[in-house]
The first five atom37 places (N, CA, C, CB, O) and aatype in JSON, in Angstrom:
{
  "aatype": [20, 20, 20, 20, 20, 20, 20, 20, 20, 20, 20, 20, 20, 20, 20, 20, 20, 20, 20, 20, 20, 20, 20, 20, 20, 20, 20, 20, 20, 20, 20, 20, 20, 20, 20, 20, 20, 20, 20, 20, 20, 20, 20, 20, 20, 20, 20, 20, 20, 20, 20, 20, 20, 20, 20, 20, 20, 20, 20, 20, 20, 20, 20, 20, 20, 20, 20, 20, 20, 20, 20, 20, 20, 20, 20, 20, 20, 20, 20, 20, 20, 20, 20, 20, 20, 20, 20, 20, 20, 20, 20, 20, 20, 20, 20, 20, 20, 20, 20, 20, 20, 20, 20, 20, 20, 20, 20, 20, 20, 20, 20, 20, 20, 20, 20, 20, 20, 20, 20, 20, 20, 20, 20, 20, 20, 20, 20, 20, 20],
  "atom_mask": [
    [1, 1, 1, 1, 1],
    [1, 1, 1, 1, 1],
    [1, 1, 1, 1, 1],
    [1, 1, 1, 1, 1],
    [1, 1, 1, 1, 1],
    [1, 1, 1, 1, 1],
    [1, 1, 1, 1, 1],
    [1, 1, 1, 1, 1],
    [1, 1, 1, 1, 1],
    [1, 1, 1, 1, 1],
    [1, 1, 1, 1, 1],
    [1, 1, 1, 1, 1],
    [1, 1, 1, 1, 1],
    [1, 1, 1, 1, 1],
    [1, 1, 1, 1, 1],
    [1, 1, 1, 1, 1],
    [1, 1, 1, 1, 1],
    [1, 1, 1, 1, 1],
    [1, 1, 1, 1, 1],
    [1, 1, 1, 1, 1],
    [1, 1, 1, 1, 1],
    [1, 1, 1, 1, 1],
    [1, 1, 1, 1, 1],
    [1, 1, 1, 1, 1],
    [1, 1, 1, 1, 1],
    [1, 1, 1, 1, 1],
    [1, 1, 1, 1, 1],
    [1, 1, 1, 1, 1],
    [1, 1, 1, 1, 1],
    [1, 1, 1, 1, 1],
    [1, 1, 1, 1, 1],
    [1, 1, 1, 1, 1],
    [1, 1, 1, 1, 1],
    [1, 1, 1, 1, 1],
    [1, 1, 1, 1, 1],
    [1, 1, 1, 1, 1],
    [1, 1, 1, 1, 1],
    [1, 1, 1, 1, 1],
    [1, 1, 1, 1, 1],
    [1, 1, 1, 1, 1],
    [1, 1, 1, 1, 1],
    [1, 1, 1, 1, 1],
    [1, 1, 1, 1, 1],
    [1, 1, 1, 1, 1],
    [1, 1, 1, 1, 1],
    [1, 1, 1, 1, 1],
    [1, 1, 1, 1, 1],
    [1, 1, 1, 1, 1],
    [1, 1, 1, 1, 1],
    [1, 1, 1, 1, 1],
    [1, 1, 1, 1, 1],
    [1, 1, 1, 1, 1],
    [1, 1, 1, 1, 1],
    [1, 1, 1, 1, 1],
    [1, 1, 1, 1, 1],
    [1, 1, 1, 1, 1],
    [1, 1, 1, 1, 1],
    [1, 1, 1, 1, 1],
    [1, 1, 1, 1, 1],
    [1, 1, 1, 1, 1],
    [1, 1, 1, 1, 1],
    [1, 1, 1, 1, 1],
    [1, 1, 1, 1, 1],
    [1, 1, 1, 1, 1],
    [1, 1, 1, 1, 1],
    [1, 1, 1, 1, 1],
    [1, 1, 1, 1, 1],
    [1, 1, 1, 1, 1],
    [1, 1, 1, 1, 1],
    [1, 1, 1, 1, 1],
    [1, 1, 1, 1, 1],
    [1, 1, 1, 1, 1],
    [1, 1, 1, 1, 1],
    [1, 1, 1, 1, 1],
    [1, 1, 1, 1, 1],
    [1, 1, 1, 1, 1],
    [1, 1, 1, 1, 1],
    [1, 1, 1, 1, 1],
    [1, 1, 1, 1, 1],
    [1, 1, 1, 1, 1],
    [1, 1, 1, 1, 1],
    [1, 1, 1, 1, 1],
    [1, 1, 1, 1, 1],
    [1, 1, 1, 1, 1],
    [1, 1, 1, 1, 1],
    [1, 1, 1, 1, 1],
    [1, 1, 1, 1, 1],
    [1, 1, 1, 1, 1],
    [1, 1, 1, 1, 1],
    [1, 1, 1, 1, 1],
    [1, 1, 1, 1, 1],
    [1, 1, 1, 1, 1],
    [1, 1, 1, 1, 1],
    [1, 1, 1, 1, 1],
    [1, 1, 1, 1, 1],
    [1, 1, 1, 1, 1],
    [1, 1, 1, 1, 1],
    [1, 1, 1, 1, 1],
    [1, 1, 1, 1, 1],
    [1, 1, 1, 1, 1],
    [1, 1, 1, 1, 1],
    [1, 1, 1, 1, 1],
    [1, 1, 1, 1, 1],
    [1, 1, 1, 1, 1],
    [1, 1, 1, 1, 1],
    [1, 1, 1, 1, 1],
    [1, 1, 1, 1, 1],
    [1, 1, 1, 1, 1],
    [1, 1, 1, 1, 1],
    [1, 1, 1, 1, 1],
    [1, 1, 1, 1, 1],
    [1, 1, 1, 1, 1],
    [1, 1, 1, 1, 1],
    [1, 1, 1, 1, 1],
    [1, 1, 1, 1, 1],
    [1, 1, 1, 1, 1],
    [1, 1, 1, 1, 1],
    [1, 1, 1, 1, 1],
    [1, 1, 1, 1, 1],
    [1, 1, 1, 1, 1],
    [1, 1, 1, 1, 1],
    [1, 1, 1, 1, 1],
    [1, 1, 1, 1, 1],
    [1, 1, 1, 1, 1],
    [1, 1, 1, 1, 1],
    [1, 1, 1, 1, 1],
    [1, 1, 1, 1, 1],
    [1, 1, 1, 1, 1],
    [1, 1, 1, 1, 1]
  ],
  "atom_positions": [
    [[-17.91, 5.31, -28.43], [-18.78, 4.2, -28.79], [-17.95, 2.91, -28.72], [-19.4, 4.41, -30.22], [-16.81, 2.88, -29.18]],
    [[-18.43, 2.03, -28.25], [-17.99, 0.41, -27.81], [-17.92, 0.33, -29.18], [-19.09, -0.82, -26.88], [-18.23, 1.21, -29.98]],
    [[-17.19, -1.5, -29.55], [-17.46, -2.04, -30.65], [-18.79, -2.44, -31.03], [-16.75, -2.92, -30.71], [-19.35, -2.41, -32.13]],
    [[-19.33, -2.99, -29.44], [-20.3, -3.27, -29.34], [-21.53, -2.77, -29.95], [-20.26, -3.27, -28.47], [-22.43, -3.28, -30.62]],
    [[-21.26, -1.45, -29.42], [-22.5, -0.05, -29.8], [-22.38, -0.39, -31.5], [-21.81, 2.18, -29.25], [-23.16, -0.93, -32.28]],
    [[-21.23, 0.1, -31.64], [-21.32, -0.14, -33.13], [-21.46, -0.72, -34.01], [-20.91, -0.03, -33.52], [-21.49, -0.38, -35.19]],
    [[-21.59, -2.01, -33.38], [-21.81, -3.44, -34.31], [-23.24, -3.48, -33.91], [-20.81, -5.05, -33.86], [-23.57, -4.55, -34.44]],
    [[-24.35, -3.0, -33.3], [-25.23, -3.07, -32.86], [-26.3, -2.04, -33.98], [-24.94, -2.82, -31.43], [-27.19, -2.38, -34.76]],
    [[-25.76, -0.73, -33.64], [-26.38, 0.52, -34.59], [-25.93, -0.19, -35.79], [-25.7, 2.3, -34.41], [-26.91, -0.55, -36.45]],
    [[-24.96, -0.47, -36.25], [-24.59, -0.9, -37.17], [-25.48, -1.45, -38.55], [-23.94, -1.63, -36.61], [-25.88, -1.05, -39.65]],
    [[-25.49, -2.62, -37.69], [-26.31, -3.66, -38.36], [-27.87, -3.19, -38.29], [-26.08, -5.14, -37.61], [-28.7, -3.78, -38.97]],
    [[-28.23, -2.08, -37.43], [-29.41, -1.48, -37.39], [-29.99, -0.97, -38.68], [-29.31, -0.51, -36.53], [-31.18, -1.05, -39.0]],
    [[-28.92, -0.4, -39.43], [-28.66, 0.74, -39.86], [-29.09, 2.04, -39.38], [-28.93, 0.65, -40.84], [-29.77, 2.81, -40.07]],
    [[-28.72, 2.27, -38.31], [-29.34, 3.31, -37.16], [-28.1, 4.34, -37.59], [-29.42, 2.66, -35.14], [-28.59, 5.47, -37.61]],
    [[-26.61, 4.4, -37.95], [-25.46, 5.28, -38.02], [-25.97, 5.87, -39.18], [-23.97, 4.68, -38.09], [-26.43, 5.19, -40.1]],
    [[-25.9, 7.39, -39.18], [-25.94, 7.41, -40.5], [-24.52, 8.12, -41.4], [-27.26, 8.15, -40.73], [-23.59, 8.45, -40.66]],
    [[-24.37, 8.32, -42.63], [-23.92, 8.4, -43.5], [-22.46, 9.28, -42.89], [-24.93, 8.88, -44.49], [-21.26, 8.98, -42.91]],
    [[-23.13, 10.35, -42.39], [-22.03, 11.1, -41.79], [-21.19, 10.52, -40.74], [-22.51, 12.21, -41.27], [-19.98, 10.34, -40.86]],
    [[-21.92, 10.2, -39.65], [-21.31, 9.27, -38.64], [-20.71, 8.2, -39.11], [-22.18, 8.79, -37.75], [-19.83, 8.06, -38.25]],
    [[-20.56, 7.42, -39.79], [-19.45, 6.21, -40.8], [-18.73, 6.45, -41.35], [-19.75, 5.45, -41.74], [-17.71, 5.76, -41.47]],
    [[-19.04, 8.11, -42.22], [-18.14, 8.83, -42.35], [-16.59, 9.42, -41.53], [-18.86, 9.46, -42.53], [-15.39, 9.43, -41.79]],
    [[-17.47, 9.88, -40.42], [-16.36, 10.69, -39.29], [-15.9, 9.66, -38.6], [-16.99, 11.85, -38.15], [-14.85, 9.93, -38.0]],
    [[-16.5, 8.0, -38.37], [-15.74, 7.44, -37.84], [-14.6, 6.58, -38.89], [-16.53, 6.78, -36.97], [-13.73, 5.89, -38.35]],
    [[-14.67, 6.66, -40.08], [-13.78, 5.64, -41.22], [-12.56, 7.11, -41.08], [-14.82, 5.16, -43.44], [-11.37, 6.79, -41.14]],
    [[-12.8, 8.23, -40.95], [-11.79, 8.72, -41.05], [-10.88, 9.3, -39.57], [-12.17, 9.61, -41.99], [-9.9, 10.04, -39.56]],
    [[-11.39, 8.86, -38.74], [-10.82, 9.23, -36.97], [-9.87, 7.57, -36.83], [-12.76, 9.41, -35.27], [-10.01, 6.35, -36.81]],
    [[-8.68, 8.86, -36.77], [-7.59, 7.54, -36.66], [-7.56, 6.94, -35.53], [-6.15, 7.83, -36.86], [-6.77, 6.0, -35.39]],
    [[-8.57, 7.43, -34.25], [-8.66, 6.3, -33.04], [-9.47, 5.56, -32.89], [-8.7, 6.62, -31.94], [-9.67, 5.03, -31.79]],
    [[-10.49, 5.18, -34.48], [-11.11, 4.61, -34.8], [-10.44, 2.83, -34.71], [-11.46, 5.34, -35.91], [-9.55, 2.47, -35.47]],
    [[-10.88, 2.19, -33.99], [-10.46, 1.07, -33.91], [-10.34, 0.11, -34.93], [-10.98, 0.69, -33.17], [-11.24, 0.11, -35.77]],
    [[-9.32, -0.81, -35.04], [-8.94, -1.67, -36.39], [-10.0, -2.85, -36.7], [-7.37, -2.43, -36.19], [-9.87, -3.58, -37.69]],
    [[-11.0, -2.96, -35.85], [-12.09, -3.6, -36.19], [-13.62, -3.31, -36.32], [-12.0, -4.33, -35.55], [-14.52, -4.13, -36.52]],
    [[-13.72, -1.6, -36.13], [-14.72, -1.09, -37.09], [-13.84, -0.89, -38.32], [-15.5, 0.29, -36.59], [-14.0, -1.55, -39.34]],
    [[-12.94, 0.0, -38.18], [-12.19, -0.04, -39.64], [-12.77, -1.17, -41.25], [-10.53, -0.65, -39.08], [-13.14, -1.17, -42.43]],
    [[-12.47, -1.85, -40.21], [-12.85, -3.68, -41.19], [-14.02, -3.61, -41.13], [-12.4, -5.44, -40.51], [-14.34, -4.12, -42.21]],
    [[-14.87, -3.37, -40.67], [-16.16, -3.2, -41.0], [-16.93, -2.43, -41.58], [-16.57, -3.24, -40.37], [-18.06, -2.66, -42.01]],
    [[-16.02, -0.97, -41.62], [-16.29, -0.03, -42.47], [-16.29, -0.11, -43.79], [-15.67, 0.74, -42.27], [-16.98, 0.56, -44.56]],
    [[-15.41, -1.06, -44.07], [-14.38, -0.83, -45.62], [-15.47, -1.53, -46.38], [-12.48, -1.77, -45.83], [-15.73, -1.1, -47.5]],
    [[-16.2, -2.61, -45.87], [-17.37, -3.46, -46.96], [-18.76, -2.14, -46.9], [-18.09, -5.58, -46.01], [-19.76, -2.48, -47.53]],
    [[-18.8, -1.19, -46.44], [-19.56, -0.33, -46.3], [-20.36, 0.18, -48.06], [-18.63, 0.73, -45.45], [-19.76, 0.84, -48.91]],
    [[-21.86, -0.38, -48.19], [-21.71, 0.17, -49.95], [-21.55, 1.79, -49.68], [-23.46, -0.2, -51.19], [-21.42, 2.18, -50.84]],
    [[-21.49, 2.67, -49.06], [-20.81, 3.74, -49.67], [-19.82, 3.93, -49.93], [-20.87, 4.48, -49.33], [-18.95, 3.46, -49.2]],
    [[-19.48, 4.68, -51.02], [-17.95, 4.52, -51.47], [-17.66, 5.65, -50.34], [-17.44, 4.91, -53.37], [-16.78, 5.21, -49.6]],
    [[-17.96, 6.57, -50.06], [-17.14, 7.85, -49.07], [-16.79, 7.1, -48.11], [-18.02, 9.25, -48.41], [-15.59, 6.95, -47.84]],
    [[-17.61, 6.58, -47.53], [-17.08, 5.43, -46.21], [-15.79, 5.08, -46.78], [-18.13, 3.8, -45.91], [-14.73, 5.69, -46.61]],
    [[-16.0, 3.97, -47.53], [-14.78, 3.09, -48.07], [-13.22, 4.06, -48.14], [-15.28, 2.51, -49.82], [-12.07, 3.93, -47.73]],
    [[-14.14, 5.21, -49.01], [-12.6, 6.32, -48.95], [-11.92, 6.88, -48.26], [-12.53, 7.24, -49.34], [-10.76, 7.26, -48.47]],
    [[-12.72, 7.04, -47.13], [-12.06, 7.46, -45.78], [-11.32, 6.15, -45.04], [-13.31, 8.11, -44.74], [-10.43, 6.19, -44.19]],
    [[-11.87, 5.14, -45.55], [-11.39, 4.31, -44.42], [-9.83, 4.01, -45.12], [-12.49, 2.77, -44.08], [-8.79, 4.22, -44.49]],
    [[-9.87, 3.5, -46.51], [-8.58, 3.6, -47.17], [-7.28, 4.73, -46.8], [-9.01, 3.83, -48.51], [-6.06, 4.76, -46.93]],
    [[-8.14, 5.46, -46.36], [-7.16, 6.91, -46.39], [-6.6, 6.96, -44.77], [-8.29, 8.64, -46.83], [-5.73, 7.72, -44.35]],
    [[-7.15, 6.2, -44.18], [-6.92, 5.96, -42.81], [-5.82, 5.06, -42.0], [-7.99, 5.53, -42.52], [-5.86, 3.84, -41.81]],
    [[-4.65, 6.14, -41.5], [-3.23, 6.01, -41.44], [-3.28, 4.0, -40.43], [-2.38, 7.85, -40.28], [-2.44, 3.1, -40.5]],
    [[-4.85, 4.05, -39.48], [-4.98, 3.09, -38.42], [-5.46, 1.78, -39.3], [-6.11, 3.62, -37.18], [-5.26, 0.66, -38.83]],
    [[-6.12, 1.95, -40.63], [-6.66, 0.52, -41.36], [-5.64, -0.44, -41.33], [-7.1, 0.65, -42.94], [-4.41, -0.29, -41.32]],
    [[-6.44, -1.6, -41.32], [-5.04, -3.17, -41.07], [-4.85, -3.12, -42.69], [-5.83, -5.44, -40.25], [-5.75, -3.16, -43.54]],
    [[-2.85, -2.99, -42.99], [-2.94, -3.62, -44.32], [-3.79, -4.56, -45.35], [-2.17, -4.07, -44.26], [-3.93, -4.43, -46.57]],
    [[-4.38, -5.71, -44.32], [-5.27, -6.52, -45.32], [-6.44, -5.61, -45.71], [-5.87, -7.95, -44.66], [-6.99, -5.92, -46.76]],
    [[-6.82, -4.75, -45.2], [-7.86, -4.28, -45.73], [-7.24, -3.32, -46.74], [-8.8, -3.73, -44.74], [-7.78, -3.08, -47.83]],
    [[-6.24, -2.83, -46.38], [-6.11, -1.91, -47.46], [-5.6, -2.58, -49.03], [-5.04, -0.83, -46.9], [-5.53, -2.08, -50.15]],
    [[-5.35, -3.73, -48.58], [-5.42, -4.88, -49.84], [-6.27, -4.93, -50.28], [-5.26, -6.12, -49.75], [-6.32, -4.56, -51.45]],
    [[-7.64, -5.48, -49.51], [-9.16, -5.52, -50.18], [-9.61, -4.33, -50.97], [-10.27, -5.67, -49.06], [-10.36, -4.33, -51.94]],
    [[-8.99, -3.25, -50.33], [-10.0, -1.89, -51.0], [-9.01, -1.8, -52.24], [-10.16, -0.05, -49.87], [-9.41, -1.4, -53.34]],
    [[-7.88, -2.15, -52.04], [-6.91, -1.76, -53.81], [-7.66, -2.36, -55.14], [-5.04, -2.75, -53.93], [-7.41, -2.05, -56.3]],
    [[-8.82, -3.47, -54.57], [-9.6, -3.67, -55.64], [-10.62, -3.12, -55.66], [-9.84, -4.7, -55.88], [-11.45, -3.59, -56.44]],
    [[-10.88, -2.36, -55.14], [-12.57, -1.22, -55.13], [-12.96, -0.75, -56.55], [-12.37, 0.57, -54.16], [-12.15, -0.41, -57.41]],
    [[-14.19, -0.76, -56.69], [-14.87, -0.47, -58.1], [-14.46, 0.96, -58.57], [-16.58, -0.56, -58.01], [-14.4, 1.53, -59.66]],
    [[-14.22, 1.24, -57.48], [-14.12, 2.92, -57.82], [-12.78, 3.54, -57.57], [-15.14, 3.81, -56.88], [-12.18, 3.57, -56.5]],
    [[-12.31, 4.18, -59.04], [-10.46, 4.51, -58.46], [-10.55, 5.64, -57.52], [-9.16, 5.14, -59.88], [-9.48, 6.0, -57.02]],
    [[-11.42, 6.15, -57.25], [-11.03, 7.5, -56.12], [-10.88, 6.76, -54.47], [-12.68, 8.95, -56.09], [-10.46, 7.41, -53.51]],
    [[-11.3, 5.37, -54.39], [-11.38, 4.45, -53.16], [-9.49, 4.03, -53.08], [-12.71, 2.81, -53.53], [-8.7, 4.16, -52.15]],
    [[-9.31, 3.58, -54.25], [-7.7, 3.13, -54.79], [-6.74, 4.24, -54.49], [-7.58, 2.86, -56.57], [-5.78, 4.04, -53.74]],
    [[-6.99, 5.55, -55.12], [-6.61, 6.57, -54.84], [-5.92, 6.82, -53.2], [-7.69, 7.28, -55.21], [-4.77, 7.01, -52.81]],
    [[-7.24, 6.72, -52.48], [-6.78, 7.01, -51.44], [-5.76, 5.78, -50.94], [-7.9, 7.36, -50.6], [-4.85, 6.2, -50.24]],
    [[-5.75, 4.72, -51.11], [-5.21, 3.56, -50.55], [-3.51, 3.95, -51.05], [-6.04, 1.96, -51.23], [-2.45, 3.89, -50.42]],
    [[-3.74, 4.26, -52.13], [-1.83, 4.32, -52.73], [-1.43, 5.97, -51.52], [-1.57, 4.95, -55.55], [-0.34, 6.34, -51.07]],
    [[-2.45, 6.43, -51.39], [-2.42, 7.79, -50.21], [-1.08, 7.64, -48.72], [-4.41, 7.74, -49.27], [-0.12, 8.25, -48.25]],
    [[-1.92, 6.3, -48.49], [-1.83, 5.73, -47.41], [-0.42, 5.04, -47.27], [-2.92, 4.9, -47.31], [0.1, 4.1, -47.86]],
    [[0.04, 5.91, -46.19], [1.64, 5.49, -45.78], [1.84, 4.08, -45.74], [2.12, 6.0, -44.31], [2.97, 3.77, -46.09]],
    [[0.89, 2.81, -45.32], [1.23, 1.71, -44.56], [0.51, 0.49, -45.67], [0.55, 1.84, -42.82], [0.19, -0.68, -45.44]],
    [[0.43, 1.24, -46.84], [-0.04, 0.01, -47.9], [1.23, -0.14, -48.65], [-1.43, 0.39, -49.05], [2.07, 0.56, -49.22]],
    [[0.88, -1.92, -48.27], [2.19, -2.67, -48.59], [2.6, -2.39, -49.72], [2.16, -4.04, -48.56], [1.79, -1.92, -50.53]],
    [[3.56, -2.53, -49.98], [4.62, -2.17, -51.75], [4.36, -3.06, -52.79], [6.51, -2.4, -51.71], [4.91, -2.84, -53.87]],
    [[3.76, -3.84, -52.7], [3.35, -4.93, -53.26], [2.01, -4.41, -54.23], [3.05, -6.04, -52.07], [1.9, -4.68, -55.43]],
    [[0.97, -3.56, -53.39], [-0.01, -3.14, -53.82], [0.16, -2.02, -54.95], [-0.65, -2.81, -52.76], [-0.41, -1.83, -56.02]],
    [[1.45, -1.22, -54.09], [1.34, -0.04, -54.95], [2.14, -0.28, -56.26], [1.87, 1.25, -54.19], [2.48, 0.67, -56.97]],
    [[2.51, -1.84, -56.61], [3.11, -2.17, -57.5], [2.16, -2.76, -58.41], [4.09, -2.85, -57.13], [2.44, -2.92, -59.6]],
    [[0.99, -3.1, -57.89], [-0.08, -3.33, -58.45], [-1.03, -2.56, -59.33], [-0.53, -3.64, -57.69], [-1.64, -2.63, -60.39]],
    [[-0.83, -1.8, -58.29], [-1.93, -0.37, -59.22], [-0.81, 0.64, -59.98], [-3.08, 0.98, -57.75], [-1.31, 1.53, -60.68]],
    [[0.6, 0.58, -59.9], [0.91, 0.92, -60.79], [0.72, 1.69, -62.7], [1.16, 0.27, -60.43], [0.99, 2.69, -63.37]],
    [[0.11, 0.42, -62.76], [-0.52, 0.52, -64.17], [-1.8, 0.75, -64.31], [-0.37, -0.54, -64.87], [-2.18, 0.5, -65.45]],
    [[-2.36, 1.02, -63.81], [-3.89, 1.81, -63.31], [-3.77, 3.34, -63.77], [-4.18, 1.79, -61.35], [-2.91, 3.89, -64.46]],
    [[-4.82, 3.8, -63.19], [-5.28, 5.33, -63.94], [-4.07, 6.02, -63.27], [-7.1, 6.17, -63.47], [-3.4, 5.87, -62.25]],
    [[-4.14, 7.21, -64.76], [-3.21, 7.86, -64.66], [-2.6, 8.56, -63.08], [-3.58, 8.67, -65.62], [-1.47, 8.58, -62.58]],
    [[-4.26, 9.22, -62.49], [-3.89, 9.74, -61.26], [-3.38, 9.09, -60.03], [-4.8, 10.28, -60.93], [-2.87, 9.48, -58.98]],
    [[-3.74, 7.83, -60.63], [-3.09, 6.49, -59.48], [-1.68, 6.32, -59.29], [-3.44, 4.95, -59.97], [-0.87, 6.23, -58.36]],
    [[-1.71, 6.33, -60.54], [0.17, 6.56, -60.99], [1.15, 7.76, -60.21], [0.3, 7.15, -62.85], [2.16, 7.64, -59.52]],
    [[0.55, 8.67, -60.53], [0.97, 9.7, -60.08], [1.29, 9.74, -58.58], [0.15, 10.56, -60.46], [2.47, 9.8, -58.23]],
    [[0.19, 9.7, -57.56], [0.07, 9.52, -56.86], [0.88, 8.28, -56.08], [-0.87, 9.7, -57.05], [1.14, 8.49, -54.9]],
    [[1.15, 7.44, -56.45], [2.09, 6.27, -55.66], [3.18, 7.23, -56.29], [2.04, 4.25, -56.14], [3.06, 8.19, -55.52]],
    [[4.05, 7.55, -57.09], [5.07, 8.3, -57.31], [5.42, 9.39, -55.72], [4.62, 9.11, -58.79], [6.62, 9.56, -55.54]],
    [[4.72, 9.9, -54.94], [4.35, 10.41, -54.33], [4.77, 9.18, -52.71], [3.0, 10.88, -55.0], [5.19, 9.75, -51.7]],
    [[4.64, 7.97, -52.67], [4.71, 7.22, -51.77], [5.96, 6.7, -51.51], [3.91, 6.43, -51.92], [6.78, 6.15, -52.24]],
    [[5.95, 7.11, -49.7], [7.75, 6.51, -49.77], [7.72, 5.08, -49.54], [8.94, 7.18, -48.43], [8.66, 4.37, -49.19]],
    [[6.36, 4.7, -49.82], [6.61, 3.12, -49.82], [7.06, 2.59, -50.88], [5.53, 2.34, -49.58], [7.64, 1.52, -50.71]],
    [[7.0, 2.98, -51.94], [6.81, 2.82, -53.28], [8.03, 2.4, -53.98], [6.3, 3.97, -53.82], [8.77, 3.29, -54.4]],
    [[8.35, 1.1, -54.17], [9.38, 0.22, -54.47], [10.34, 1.59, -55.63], [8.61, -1.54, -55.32], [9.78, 2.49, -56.26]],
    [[11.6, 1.37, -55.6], [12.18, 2.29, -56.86], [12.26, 1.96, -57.96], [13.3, 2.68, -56.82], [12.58, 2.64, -58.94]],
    [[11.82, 0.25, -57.85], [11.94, 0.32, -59.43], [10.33, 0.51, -60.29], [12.73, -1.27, -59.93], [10.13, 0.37, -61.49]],
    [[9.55, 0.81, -59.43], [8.19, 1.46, -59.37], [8.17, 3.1, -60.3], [7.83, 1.68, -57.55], [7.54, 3.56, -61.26]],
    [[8.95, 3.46, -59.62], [9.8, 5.12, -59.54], [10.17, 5.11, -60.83], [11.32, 5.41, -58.42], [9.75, 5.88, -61.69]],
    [[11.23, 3.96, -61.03], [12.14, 4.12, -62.12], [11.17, 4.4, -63.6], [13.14, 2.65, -62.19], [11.4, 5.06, -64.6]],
    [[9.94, 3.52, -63.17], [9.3, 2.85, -64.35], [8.29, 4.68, -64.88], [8.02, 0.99, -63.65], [8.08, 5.22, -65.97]],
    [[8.01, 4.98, -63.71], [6.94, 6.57, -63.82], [7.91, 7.91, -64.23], [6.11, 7.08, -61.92], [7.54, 8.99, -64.7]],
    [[9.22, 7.46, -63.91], [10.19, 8.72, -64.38], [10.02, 8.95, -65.82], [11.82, 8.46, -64.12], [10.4, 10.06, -66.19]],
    [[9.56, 8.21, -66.67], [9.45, 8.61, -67.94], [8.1, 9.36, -67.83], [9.54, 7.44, -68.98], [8.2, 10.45, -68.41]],
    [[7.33, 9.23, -67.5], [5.61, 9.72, -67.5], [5.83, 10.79, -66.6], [4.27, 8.52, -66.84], [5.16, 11.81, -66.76]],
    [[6.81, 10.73, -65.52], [6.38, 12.53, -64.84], [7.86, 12.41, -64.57], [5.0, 12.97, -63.08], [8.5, 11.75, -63.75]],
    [[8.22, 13.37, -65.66], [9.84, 13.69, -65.11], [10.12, 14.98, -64.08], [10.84, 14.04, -66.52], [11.19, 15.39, -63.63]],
    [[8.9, 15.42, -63.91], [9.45, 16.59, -62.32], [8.76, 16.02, -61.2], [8.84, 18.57, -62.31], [8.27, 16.68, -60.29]],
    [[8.74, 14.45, -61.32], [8.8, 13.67, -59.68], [10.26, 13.8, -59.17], [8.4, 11.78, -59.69], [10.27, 13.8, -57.94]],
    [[11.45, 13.9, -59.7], [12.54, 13.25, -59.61], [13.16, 13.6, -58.16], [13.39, 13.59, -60.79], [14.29, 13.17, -57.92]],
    [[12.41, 14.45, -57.08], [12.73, 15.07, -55.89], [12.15, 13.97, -55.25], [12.23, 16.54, -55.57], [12.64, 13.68, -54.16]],
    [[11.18, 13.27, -55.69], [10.22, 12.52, -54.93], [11.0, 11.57, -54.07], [9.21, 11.78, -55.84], [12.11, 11.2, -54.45]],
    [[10.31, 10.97, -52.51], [10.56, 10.19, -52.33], [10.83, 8.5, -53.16], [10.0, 10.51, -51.66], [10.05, 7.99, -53.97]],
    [[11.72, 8.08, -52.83], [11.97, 6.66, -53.77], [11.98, 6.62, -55.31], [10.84, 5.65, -53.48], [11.73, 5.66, -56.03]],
    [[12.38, 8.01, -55.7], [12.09, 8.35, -56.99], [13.82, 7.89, -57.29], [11.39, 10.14, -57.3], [14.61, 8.31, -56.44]],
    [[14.51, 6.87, -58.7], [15.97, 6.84, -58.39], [16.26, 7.91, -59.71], [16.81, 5.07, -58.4], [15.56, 7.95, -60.73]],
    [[17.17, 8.56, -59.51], [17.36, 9.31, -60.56], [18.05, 9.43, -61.93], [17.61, 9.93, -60.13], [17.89, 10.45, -62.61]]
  ]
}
């Protein structure tokens, strides 16, 4: 499908649920449906697209504020969200936490700060010991 096609069905609302689906999560999904995905009101959309190794950092900025932490979730997931973010959500829900612990983006003094809250990360990437 063109951008075209898709900005076309799109705005139709002719795609449905599944198809926005399978395309927010197909990493040869291009970086400008991506961006168009992410304002999508379904949150599954949104979550796939967060989780999606091809999304442009800025978006994965936009979605670190999503209403919903399972959208966030996936974003701290995501290899290529800036360190900045995952320093952000830091202090967010517990599983959020956890989860950037888990990211080798994930500044160490990020690490340093979660080693008290999960002391059998300490194998983890960027975890300092």
């Amino acid at each position: 499908m063109t951008i075209k096609e898709f900005k076309i069905q799109y705005a139709l609302g002719s795609l449905s649920e599944f198809a926005k689906e399978k395309l927010a999560f197909d990493r040869r999904t291009s970086k400008e449906i991506l961006t168009i995905l992410s304002t999508d009101k379904n949150s599954d959309v949104r979550y796939k697209v967060a989780g999606n190794s091809n999304t442009p950092k800025e978006i994965l900025t936009k979605l670190s504020d999503d209403k919903n932490w399972y959208v966030k979730w996936n974003v701290v997931t995501n290899i290529n969200t800036p360190p900045n973010i995952l320093v952000n959500l830091s202090d967010k829900n517990t599983h959020i936490r956890y989860v950037i612990a888990h990211n080798s983006s994930t500044p160490p003094e990020v690490c340093n700060t979660l080693k008290d809250q999960y002391k059998h990360l300490k194998d983890l990437p960027g975890y300092l010991k």
